[in-house]
PLY file of the C-alpha trace (Angstrom):
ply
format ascii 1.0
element vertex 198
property float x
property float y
property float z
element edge 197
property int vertex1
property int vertex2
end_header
0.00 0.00 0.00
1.25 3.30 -1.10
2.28 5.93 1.75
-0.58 8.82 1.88
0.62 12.25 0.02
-0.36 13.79 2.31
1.02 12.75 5.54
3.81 14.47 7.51
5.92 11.57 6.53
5.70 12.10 2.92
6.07 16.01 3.53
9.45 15.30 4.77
10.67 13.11 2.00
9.30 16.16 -0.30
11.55 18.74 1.85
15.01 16.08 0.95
13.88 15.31 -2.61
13.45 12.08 -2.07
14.05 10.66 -5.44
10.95 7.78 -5.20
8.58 10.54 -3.39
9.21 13.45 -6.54
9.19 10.61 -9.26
4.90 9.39 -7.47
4.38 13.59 -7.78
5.41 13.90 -11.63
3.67 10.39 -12.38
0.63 11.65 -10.30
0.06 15.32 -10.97
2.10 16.05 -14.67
-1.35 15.23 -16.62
-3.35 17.33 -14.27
-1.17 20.26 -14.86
-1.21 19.51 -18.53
-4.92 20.06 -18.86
-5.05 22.53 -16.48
-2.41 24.83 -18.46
-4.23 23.66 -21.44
-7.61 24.52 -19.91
-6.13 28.12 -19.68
-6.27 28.61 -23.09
-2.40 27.66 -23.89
-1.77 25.09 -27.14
-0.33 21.41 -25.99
3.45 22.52 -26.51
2.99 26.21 -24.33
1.03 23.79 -21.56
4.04 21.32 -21.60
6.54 23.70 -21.54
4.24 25.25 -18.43
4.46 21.46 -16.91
7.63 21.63 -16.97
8.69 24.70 -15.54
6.39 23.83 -12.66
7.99 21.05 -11.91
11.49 22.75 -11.94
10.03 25.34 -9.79
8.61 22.80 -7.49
12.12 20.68 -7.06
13.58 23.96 -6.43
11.41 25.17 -3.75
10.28 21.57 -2.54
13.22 21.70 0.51
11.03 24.83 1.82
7.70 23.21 1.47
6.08 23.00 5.10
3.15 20.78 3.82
0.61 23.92 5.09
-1.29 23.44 2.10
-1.61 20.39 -0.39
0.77 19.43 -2.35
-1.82 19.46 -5.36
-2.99 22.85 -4.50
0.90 24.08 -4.15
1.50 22.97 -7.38
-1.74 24.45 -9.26
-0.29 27.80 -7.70
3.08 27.73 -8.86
1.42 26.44 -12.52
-0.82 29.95 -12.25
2.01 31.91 -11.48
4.16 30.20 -14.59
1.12 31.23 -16.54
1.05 34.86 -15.03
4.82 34.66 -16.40
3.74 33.33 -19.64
1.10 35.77 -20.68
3.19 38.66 -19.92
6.71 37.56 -21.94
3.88 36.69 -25.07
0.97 39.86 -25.10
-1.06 37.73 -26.91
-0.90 33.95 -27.12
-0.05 32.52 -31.05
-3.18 31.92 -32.72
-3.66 28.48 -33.97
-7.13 26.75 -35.18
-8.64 24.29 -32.70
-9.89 22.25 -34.99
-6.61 21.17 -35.45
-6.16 19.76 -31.89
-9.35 17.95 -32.33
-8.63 16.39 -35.49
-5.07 15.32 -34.33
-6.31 13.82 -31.07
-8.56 11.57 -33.04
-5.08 10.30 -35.25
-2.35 8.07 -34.34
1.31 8.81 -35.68
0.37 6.35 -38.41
-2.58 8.21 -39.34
-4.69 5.37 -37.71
-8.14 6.58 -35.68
-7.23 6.08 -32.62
-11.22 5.54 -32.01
-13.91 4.51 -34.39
-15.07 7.75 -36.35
-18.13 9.72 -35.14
-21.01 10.76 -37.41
-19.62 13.57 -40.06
-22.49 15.51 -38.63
-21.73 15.19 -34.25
-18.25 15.65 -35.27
-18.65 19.02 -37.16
-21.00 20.63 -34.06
-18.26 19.07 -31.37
-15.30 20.66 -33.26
-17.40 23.88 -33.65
-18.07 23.75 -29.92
-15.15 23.41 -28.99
-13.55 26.11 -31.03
-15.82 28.58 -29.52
-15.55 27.19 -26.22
-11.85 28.47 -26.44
-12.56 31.53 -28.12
-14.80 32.42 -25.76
-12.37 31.56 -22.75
-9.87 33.77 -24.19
-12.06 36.81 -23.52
-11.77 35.92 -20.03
-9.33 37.46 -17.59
-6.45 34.86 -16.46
-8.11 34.40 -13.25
-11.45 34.08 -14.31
-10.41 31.72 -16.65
-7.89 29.71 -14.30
-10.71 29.38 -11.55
-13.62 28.20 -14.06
-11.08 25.39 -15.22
-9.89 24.51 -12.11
-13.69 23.98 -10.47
-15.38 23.41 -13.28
-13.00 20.93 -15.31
-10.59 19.79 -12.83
-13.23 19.78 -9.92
-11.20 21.45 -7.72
-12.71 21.95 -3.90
-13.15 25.92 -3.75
-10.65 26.16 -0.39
-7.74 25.20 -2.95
-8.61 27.31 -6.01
-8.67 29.68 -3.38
-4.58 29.08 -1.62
-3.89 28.95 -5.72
-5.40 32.27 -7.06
-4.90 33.58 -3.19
-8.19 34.86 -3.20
-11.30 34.87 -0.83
-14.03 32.92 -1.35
-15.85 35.71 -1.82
-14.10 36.62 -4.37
-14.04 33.39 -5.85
-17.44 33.34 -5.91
-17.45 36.56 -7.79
-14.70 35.32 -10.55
-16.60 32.14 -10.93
-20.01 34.44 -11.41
-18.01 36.47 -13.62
-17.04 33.94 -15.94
-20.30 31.86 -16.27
-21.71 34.46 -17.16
-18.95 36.32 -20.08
-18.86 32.48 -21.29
-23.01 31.94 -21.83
-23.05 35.46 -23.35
-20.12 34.91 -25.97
-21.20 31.38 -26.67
-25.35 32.39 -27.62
-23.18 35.92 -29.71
-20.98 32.87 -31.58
-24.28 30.43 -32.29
-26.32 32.77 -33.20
-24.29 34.67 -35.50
-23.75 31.27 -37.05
-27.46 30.99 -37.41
-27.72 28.27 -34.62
-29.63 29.93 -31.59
-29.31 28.13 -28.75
0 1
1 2
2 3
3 4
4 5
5 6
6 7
7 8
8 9
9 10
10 11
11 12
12 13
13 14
14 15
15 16
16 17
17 18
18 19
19 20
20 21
21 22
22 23
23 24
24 25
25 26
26 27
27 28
28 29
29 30
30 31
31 32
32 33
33 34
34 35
35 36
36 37
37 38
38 39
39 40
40 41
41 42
42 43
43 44
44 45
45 46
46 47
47 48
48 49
49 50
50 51
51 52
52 53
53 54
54 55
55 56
56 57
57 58
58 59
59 60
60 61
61 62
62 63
63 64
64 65
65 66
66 67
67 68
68 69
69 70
70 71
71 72
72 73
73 74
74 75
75 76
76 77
77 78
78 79
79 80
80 81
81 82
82 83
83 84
84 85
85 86
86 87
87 88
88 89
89 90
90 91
91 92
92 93
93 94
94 95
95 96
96 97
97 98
98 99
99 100
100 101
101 102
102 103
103 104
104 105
105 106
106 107
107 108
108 109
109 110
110 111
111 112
112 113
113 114
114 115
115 116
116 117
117 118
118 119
119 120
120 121
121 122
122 123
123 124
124 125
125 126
126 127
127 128
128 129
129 130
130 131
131 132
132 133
133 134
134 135
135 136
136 137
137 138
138 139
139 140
140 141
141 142
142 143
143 144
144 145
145 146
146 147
147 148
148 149
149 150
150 151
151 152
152 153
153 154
154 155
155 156
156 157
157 158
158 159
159 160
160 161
161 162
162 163
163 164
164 165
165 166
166 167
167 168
168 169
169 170
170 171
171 172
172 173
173 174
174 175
175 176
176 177
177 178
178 179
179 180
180 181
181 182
182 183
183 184
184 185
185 186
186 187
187 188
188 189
189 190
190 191
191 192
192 193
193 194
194 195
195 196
196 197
């Protein structure tokens, strides 16, 4: 049986890099990062680059890490602050088409579907969907769009989006509101303009 993450015992192996305790981390948390930083509106290579640098970050730090807060929610904060970093070395991110991501998830190097092929049709309104799904996110502000991800996708307990975006939970509340509510408004704008009223 594996040792809990978060005991004090496992805290301390953190704090002397124990080799074993950092490789469970990577192996449990690098995919939730990646979707996270993906989630944020960043393409696969930004998001991996993003893993990465959290990672470094967290080695670098982990001899000071006290175990006050989850490791999880620790690492979503240094991933937010990477991000912060991000979006201000690039003012605006590169622009790429994400019908391209969808197309290439369904595709294995050999040009295989990786699963059987949807109807033409459900295809067509997911890959529209999705691309104004992410359009629409990128009119949101960084944290408005970092704390819908993190609840909403992730399903993230508020006290932790919270120690991440160090917010209240008031305030929270109020990005959360915020972004609901940006993201219904563009999303009926992009459908109906396409003739597809909700």
């Amino acid at each position: 049986m594996e040792e809990d993450i978060s005991s004090g015992a496992f805290t301390e192996k953190i704090r002397k890099r124990d080799t074993a305790a950092i490789e469970r981390l990577v192996r449990t948390y690098t995919g939730h990062l990646h979707n996270a930083a993906r989630g944020m509106g960043f393409d696969s290579e930004t998001a991996g680059e993003l893993t990465q640098d959290t990672w470094i970050t967290f080695y670098d730090k982990a001899p000071g890490f006290e175990g006050r807060s989850q490791v999880r929610t620790f690492l979503f904060a240094i991933l937010h602050r990477k991000a912060q970093e991000k979006r201000r070395e690039y003012a605006k991110m590169q622009k790429h088409d994400p019908i391209e991501d969808v197309v290439a998830a369904r595709f294995n190097r050999r040009g295989h579907w990786v699963h059987s092929p949807v109807d033409p049709e459900k295809f067509a309104l997911m890959a529209e969907t999705a691309k104004f799904l992410r359009q629409c996110l990128e009119n949101l502000s960084l944290a408005q769009r970092t704390a819908f991800v993190l609840k909403e996708v992730d399903g993230e307990e508020s006290r932790d989006i919270c120690n991440v975006l160090e917010v209240s939970v008031t305030n929270l509340g109020v990005l959360l509101y915020r972004a609901r509510n940006r993201l219904r408004e563009c999303l009926e704008g992009k459908h109906e303009n396409e003739g597809n009223p909700l």
